[in-house]
Rosetta silent file (secondary structure, phi, psi, omega in degrees, C-alpha in Angstrom):
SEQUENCE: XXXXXXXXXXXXXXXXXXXXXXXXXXXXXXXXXXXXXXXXXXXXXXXXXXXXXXXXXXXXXXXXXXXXXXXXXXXXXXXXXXXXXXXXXXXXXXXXXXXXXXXXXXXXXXXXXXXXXXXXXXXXXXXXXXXXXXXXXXXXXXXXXXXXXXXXXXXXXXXXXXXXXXXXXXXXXXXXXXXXXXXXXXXXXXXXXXXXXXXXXXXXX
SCORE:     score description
SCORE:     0.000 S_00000001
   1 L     0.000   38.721 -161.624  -14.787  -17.048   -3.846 S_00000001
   2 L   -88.418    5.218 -173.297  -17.520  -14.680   -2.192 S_00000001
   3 L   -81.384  -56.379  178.971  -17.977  -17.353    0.429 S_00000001
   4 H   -51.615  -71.935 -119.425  -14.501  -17.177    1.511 S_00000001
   5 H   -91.976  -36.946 -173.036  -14.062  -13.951    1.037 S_00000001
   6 H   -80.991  -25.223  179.674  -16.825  -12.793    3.081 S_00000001
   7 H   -49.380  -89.450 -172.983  -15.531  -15.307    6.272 S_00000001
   8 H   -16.347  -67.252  176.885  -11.959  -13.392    5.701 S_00000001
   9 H   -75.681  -17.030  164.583  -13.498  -10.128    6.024 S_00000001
  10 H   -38.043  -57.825  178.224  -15.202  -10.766    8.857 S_00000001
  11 H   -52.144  -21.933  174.739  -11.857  -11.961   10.506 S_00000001
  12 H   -98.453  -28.521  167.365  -10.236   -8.828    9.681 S_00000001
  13 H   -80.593  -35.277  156.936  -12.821   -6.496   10.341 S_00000001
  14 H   -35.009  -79.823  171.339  -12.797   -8.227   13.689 S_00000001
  15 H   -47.765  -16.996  146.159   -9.423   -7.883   14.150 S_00000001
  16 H   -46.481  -84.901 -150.288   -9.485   -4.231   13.417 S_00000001
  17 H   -50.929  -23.797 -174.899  -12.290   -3.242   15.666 S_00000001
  18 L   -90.686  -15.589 -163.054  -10.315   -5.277   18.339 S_00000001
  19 L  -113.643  -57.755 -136.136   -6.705   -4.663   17.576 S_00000001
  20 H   -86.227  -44.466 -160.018   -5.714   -2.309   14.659 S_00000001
  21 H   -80.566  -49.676 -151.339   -8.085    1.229   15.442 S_00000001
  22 H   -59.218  -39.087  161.517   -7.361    1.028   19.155 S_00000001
  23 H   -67.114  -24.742 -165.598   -3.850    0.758   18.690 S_00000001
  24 H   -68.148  -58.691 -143.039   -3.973    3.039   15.791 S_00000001
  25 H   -79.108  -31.154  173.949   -6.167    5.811   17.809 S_00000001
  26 H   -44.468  -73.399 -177.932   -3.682    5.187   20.801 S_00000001
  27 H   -65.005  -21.993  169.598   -0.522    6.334   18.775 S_00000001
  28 H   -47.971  -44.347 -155.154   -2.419    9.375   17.223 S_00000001
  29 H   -82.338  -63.475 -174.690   -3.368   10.379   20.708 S_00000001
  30 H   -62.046  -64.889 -140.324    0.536    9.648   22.079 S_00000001
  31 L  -122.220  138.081  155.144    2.726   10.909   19.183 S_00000001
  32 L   -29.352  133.388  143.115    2.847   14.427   17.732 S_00000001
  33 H    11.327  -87.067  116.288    2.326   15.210   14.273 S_00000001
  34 H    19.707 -107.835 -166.425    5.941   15.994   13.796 S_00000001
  35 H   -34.117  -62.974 -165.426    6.792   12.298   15.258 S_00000001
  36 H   -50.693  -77.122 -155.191    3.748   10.287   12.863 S_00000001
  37 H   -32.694  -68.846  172.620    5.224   12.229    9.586 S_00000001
  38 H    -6.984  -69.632 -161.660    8.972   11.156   10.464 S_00000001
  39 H   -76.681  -17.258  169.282    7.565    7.374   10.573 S_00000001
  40 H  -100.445   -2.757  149.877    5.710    7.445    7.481 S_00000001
  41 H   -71.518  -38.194 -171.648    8.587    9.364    5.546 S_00000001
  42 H   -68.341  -39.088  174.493   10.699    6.750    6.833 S_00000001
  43 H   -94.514  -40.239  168.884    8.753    3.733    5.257 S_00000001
  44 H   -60.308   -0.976  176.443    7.911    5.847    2.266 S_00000001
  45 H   -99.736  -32.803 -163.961   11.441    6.033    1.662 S_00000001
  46 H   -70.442   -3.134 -147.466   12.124    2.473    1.815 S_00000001
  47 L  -100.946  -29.318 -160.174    9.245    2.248   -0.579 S_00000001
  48 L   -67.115  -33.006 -178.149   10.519    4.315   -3.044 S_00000001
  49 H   -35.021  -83.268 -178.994   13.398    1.176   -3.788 S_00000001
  50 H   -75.363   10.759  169.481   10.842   -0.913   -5.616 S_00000001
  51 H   -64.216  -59.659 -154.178    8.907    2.271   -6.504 S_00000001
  52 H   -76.462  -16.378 -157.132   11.625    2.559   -9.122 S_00000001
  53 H   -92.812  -12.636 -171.517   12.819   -1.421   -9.443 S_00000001
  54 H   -96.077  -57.413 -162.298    8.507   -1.825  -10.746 S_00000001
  55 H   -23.060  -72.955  148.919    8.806    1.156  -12.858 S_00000001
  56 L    -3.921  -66.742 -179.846   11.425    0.189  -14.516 S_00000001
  57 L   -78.529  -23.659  176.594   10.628   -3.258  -15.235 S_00000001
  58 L   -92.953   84.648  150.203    7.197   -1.800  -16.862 S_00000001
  59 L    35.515    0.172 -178.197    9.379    0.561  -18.984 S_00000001
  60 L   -77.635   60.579  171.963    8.707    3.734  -17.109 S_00000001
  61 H   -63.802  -26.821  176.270   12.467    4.585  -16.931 S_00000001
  62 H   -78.128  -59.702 -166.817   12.481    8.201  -16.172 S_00000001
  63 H   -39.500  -49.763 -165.423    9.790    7.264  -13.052 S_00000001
  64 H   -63.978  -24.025 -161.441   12.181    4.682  -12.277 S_00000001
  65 H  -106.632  -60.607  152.988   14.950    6.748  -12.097 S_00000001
  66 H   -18.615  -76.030 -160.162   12.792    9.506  -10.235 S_00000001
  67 H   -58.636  -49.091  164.370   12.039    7.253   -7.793 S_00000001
  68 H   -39.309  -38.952 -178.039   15.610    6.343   -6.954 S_00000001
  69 H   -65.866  -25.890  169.328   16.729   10.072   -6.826 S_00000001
  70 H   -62.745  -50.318 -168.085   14.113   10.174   -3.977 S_00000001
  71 H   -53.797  -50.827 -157.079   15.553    7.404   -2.224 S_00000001
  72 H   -77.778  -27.261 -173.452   18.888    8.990   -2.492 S_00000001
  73 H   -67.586  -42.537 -175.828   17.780   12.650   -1.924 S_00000001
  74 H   -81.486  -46.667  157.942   16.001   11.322    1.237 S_00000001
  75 H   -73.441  -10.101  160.692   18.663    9.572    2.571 S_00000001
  76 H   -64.991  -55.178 -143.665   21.225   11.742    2.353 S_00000001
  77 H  -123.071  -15.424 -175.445   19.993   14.629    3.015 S_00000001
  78 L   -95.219   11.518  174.200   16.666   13.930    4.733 S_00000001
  79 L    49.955   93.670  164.269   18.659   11.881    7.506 S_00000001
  80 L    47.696   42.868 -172.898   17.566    8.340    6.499 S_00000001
  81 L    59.984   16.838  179.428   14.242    9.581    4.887 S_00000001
  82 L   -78.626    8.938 -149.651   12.568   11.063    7.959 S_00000001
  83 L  -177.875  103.775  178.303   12.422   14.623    6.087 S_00000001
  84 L   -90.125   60.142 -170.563   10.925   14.015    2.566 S_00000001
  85 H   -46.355  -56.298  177.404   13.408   16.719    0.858 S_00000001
  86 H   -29.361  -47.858 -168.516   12.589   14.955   -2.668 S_00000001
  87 H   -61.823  -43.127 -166.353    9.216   16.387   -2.724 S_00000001
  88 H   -64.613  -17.858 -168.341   10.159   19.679   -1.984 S_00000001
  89 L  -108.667   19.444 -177.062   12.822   19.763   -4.818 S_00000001
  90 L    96.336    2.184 -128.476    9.885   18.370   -7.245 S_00000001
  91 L  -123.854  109.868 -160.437   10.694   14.960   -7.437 S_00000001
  92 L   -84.471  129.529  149.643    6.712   12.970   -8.236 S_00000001
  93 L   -76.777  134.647  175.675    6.182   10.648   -5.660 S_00000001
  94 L  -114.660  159.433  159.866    5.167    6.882   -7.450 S_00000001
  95 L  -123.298  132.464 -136.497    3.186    3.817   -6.395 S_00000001
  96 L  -158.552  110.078  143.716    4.471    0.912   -8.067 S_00000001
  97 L  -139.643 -149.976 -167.227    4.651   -2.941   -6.937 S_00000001
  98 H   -79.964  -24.678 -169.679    5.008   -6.346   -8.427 S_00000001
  99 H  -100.890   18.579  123.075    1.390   -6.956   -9.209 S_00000001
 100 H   -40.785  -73.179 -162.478    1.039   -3.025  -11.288 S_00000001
 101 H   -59.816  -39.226  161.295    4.058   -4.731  -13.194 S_00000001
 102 H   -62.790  -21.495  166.329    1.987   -8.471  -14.122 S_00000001
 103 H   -54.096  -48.904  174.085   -0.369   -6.352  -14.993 S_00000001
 104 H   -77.801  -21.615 -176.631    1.682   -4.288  -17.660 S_00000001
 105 L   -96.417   12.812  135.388    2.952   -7.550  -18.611 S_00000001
 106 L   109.987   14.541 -168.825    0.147   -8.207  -19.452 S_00000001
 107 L   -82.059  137.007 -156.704   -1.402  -10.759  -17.036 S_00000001
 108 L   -68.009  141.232 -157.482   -4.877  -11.173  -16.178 S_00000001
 109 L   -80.603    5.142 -179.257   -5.888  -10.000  -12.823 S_00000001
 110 L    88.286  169.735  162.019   -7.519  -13.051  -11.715 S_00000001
 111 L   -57.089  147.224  143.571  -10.728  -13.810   -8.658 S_00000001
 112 E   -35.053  156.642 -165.923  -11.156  -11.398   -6.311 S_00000001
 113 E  -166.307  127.730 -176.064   -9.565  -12.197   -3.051 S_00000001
 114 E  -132.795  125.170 -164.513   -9.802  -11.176    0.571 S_00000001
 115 E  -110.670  121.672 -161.614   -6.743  -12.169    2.318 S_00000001
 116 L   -75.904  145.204 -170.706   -6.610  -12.879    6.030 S_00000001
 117 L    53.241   -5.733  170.853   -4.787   -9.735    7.863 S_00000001
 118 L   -95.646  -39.698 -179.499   -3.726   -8.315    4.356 S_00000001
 119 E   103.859 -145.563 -158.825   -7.496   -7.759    2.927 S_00000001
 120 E   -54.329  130.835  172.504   -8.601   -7.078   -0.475 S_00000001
 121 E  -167.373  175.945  174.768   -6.333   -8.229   -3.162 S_00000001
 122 E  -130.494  157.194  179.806   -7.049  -10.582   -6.997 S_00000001
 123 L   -73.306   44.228  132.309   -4.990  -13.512   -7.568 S_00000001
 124 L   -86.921  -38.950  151.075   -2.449  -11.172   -9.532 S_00000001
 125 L   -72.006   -8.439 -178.253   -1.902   -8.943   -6.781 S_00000001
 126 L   -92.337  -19.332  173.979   -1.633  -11.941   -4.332 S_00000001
 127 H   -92.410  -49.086 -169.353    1.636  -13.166   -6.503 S_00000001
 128 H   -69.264  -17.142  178.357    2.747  -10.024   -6.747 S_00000001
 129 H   -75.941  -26.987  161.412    2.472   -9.598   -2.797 S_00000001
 130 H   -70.673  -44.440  154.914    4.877  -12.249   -2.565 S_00000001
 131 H   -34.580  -53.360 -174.793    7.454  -10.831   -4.517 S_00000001
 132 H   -48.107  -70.008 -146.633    6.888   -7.265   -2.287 S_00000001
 133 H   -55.129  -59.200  166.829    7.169   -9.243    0.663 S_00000001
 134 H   -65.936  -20.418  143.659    9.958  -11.077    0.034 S_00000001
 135 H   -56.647  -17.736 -170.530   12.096   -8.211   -1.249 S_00000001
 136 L   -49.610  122.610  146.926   10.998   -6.181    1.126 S_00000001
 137 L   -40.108  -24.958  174.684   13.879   -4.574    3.289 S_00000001
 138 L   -66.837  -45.052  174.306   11.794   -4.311    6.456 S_00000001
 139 L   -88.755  -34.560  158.049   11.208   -8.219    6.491 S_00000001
 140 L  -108.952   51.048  163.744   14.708   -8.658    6.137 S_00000001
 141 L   -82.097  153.984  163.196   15.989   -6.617    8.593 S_00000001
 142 L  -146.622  176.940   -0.014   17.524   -8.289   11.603 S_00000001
 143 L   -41.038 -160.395  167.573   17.722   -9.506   14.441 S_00000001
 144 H   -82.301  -38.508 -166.083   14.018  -10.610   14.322 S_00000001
 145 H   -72.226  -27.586  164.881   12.842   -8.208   17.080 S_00000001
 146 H   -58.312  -65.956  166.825   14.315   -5.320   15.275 S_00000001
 147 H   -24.350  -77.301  175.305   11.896   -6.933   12.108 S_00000001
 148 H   -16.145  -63.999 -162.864    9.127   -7.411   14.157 S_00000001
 149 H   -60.320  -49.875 -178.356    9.370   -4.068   15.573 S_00000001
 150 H   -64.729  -56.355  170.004    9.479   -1.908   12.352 S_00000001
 151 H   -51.912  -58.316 -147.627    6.593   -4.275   10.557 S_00000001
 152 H   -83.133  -48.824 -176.269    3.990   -3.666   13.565 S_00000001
 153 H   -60.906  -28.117  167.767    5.106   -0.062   13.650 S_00000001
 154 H   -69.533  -27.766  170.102    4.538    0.611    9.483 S_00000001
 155 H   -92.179   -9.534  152.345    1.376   -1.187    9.891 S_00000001
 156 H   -30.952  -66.259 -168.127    0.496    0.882   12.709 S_00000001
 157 H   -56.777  -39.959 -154.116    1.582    3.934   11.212 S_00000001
 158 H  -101.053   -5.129 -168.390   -0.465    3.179    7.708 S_00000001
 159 H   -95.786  -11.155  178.103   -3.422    1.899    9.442 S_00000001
 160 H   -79.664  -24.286 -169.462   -3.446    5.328   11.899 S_00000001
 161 L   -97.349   16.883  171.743   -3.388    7.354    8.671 S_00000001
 162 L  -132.283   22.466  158.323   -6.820    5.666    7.064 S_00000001
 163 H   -37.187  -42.275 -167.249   -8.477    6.488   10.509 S_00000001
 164 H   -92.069  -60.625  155.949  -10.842    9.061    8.796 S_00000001
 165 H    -9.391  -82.327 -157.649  -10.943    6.915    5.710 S_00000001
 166 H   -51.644  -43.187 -172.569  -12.697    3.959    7.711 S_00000001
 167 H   -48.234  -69.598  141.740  -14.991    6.453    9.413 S_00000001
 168 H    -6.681  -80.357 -154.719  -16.316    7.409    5.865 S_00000001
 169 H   -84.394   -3.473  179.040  -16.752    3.771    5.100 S_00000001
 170 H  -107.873  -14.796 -162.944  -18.354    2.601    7.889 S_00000001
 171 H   -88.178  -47.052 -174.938  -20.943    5.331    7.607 S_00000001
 172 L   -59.624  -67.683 -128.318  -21.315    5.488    3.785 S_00000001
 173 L   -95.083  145.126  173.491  -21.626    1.696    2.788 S_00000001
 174 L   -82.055  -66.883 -143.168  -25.143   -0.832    3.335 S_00000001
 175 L  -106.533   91.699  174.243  -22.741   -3.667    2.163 S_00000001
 176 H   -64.133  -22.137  176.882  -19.373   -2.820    3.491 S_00000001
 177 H   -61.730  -35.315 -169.526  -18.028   -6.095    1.583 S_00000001
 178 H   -76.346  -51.075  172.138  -19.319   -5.097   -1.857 S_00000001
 179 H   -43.603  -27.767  175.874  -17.892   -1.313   -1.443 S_00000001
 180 H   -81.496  -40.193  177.520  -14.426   -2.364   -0.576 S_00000001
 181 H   -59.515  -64.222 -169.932  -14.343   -4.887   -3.358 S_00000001
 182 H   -96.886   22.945  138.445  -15.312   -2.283   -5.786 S_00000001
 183 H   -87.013  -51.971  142.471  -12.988    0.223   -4.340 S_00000001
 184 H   -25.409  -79.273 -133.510  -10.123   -1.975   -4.509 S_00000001
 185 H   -95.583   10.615  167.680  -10.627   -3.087   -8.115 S_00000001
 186 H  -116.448  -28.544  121.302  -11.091    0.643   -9.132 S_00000001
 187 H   -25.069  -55.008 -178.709   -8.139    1.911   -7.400 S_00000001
 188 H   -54.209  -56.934  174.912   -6.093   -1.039   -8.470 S_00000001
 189 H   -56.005  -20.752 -176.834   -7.349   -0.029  -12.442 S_00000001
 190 H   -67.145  -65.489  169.593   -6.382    3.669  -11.570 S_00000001
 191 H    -8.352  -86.895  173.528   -3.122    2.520  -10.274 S_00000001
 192 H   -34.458  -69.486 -177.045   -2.126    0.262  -13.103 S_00000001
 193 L  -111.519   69.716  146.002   -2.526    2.871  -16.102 S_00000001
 194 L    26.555   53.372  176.771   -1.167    5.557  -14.008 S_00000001
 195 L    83.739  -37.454  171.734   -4.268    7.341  -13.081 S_00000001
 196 L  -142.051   89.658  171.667   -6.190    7.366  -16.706 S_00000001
 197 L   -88.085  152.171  161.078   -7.422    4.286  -17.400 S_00000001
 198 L   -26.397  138.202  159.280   -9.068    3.393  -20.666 S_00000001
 199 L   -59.142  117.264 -175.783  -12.530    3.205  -20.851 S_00000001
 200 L  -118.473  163.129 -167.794  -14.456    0.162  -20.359 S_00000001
 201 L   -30.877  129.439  179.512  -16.023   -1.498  -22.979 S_00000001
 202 L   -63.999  153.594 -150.833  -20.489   -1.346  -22.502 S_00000001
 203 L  -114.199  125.417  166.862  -21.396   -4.411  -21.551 S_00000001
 204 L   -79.476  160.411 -139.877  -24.245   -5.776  -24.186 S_00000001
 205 L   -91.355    0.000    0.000  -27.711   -4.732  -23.603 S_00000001
């Protein structure tokens, strides 16, 4: 699909440079430190739900259980996760969704994929994005403008924190398409077996 795929990123790299860093560079510039951490504790808490609900389902029950005690630690005591108290009491942050868990289940990751306004994904993470999505709490919050509001601020929020990232990446890479693709699908293998994946197999000569 490298045909597609390269059209897509264009549209999204477009749609950055026009939309995503200016707003991004805006709120860095407007809200304090302080203020950004709040809003990304605050979605990292909600995160934590299906942190533990993936875990779980791959057999990682103590993670899974971890991950709840965050949720609960942070909302309680961290006033509706805005104050990430779990970490401080030790509590391993995880990253977990549905398409880590087809993965463990053994399902094959599929083409490559570049997804318009989500990016990089394989068709195993694009089923598994539906599950996130539709489980999500954030997408079903209501009314709609409360929805609305909270998705554009979490993608704000996550796209102001890979500010430095992109700079890196626009600097580093000849072929920014081929670098993201094979930064995605080696992050995704990291992901999947929890940081130490398996070697792979030499390719014959």
């Amino acid at each position: 699909f490298e045909g597609f795929n390269r059209a897509m990123y264009a549209f999204n790299d477009g749609l950055d440079e026009a939309v995503m860093k200016p707003v991004s560079r805006a709120y860095k510039a407007v809200a304090p430190d302080p203020l950004r951490n709040m809003v990304r504790n605050f979605f990292s808490n909600i995160d934590d739900i299906f942190n533990g609900l993936n875990n779980v389902l791959q057999g990682k029950f103590l993670d899974g259980w971890t991950d709840w005690a965050r949720f609960a630690f942070n909302t309680i005591f961290g006033v509706f996760g805005i104050n990430d108290v779990a970490s401080e009491m030790g509590l391993e942050k995880h990253n977990e969704d549905f398409g880590q868990t087809f993965a463990v289940w053994g399902v094959g990751s599929g083409p490559y994929l570049v997804l318009p306004f989500f990016g990089p994904y394989t068709l195993r993470d694009s089923a598994g994005l539906v599950l996130d999505w539709e489980t999500d709490p954030v997408v079903r919050a209501r009314p709609i403008d409360l929805r609305n509001s909270l998705i554009a601020t979490r993608f704000v929020s996550r796209r102001t924190d890979l500010l430095d990232a992109s700079r890196l990446f626009d600097e580093a890479s000849l072929d920014r398409y081929v670098f993201l693709r094979d930064a995605y699908l080696q992050r995704r293998r990291s992901l999947i077996y929890d940081g130490n994946p398996p070697r792979e197999p030499r390719p014959p000569e």
